[in-house]
TIVO-2410 file (N, C-alpha, C; in nm, 3 decimals):
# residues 68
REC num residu      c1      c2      c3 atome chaine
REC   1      X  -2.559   0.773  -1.051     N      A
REC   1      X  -2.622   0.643  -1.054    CA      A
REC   1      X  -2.730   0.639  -0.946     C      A
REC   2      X  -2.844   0.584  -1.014     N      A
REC   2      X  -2.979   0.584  -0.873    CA      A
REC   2      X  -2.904   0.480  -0.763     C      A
REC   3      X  -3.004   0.488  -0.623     N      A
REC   3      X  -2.945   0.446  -0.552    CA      A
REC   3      X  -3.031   0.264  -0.571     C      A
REC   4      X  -2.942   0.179  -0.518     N      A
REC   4      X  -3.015   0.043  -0.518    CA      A
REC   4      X  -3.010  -0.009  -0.350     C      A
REC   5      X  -3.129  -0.050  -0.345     N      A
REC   5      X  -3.164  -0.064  -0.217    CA      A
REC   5      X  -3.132  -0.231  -0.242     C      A
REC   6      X  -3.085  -0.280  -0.110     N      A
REC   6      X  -3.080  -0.407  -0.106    CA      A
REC   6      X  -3.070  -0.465   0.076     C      A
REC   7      X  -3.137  -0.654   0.061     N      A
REC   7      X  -3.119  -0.655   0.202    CA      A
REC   7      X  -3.061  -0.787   0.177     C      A
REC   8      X  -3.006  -0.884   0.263     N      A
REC   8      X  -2.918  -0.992   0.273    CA      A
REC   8      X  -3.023  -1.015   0.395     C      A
REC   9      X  -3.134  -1.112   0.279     N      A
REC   9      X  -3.225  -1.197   0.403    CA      A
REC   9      X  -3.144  -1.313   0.449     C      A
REC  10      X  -3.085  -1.399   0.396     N      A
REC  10      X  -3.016  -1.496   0.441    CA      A
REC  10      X  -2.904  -1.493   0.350     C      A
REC  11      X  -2.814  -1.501   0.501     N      A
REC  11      X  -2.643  -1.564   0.402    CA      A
REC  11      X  -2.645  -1.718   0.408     C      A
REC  12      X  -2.571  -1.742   0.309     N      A
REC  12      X  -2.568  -1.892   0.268    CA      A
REC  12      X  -2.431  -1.963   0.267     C      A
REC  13      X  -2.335  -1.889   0.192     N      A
REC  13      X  -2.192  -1.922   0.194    CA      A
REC  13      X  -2.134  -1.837   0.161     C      A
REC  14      X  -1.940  -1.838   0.209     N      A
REC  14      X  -1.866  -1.719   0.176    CA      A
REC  14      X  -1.801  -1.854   0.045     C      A
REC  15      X  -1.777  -1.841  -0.095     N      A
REC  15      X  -1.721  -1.932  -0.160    CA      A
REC  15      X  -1.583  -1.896  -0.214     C      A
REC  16      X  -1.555  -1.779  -0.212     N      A
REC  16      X  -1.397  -1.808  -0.164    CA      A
REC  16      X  -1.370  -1.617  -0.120     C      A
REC  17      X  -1.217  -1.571  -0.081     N      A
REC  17      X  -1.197  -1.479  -0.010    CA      A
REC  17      X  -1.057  -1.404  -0.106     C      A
REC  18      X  -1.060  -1.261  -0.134     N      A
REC  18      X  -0.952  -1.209  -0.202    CA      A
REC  18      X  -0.880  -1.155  -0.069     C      A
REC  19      X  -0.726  -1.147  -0.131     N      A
REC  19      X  -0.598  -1.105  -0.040    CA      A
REC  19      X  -0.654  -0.965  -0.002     C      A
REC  20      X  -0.756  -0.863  -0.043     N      A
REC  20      X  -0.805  -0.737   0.034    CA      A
REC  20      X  -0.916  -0.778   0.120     C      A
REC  21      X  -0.920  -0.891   0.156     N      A
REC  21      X  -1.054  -0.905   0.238    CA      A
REC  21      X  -1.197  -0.947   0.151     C      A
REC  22      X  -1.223  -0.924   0.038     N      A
REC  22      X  -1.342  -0.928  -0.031    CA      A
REC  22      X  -1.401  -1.063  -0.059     C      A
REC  23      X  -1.554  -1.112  -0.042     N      A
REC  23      X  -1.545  -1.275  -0.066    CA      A
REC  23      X  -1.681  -1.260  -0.137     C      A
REC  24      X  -1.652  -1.403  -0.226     N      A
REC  24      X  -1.748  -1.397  -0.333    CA      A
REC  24      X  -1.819  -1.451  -0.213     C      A
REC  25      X  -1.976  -1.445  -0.220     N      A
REC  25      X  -2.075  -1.510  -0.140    CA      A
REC  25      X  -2.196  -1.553  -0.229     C      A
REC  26      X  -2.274  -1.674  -0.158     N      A
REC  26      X  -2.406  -1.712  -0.250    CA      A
REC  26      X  -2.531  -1.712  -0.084     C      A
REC  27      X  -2.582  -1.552  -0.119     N      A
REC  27      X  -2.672  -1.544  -0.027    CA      A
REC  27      X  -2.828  -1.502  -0.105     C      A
REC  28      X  -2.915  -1.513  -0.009     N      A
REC  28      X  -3.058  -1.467  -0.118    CA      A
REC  28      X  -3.084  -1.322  -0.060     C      A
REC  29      X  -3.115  -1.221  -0.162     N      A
REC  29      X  -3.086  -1.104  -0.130    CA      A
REC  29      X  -3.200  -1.050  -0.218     C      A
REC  30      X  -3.328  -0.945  -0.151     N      A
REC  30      X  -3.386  -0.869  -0.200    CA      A
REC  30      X  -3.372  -0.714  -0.252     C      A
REC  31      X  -3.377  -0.717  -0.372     N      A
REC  31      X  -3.335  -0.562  -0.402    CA      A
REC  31      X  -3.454  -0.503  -0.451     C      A
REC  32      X  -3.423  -0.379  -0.416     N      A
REC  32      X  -3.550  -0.275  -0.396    CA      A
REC  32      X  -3.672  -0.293  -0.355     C      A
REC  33      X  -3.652  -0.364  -0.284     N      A
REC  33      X  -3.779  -0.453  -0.172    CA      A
REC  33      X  -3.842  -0.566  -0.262     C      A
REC  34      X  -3.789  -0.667  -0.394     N      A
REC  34      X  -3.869  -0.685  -0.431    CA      A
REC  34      X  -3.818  -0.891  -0.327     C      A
REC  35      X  -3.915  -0.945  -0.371     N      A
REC  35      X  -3.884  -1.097  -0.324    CA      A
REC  35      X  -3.736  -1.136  -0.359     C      A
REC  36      X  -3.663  -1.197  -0.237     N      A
REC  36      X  -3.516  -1.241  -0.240    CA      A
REC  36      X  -3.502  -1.325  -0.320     C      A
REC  37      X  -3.391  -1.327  -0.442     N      A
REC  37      X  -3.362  -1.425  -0.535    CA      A
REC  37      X  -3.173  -1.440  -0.489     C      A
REC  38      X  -3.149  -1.598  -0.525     N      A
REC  38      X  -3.021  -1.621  -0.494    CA      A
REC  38      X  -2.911  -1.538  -0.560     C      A
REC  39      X  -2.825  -1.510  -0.480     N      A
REC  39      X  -2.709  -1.431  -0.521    CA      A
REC  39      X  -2.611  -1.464  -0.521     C      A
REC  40      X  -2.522  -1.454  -0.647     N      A
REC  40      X  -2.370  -1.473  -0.625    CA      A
REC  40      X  -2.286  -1.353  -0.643     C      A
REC  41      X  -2.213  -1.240  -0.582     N      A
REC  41      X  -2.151  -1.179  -0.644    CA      A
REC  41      X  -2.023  -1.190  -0.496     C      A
REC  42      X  -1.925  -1.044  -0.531     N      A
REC  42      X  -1.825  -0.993  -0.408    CA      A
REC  42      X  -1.868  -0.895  -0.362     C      A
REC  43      X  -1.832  -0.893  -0.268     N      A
REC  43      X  -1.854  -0.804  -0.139    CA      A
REC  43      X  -1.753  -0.774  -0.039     C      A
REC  44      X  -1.793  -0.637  -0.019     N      A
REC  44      X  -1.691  -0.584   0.117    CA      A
REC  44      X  -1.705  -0.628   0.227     C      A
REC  45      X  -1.552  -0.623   0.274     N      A
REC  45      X  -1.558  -0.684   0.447    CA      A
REC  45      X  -1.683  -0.647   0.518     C      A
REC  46      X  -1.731  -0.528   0.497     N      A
REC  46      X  -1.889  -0.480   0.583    CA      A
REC  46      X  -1.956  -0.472   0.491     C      A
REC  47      X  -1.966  -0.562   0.381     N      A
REC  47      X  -2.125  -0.515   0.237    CA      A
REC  47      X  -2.187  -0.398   0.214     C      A
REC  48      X  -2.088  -0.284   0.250     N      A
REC  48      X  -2.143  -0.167   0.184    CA      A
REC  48      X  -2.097  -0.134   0.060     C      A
REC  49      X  -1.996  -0.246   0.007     N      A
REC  49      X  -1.957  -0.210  -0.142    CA      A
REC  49      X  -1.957  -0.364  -0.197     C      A
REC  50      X  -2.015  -0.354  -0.302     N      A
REC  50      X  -2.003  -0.463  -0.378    CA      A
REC  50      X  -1.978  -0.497  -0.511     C      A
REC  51      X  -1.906  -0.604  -0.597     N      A
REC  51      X  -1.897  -0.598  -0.726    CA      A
REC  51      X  -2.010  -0.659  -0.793     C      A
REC  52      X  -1.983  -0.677  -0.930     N      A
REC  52      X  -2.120  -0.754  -1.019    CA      A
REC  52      X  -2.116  -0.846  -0.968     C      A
REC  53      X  -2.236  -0.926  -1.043     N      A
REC  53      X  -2.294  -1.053  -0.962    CA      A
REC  53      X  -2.398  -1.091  -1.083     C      A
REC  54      X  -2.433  -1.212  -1.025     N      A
REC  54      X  -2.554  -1.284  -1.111    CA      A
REC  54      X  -2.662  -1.294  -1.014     C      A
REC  55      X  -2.821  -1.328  -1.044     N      A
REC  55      X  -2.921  -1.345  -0.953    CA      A
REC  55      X  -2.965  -1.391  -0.998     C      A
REC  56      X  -2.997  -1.537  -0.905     N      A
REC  56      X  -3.122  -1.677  -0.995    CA      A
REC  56      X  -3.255  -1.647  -0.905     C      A
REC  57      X  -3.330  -1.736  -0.995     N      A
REC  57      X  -3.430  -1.751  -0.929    CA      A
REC  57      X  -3.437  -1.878  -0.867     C      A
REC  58      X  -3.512  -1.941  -0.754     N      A
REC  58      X  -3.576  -2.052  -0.743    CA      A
REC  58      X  -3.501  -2.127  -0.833     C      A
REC  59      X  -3.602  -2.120  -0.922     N      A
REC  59      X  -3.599  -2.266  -1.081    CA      A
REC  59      X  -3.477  -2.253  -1.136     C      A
REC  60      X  -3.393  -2.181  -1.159     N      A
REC  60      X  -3.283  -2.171  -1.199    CA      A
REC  60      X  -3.192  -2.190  -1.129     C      A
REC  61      X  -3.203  -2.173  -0.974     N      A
REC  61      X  -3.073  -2.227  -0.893    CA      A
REC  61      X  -3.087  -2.336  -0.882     C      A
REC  62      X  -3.235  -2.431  -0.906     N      A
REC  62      X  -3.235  -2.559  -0.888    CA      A
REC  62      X  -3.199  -2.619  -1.058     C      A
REC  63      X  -3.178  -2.558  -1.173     N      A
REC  63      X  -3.148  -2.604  -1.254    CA      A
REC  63      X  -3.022  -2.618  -1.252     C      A
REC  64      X  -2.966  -2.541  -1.202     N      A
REC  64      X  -2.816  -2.485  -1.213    CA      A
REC  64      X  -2.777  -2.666  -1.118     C      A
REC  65      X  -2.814  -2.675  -1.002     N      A
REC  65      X  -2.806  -2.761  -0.915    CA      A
REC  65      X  -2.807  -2.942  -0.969     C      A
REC  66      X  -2.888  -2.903  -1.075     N      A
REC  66      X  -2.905  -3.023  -1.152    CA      A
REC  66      X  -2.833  -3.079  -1.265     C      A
REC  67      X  -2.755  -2.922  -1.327     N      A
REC  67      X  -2.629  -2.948  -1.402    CA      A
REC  67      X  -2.514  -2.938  -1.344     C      A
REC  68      X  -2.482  -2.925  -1.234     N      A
REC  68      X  -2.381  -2.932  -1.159    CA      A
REC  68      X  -2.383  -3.102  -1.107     C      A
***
């Protein structure tokens, strides 16, 4: 599998935590250098491993925000 570069410009929230330590989080995160879009997925106690996830944009986290 290629490698995926990623950075955690800003954390935002841990939204909840599994019995191994792992917590879903909603931070904005740039991958492969491109502009940070919001993130929800899990992550390791140190974020060198992570599970799937979804990534909004802008307009979509504010849509999302508006049907919530």
């Amino acid at each position: 599998m290629a490698d995926i570069k990623f950075e955690i410009t800003k954390h935002i929230a841990v939204l909840s935590e599994s019995a191994k330590g792992w917590t879903r989080e909603l931070n904005l995160v740039s991958w492969n250098g491109r502009d940070p879009k919001y993130d929800i997925r899990d992550w390791a106690p140190d974020h060198e491993k992570m599970g799937k996830g979804i990534t909004l944009t802008e307009e979509e986290i504010q849509k999302l925000k508006e049907i919530l």
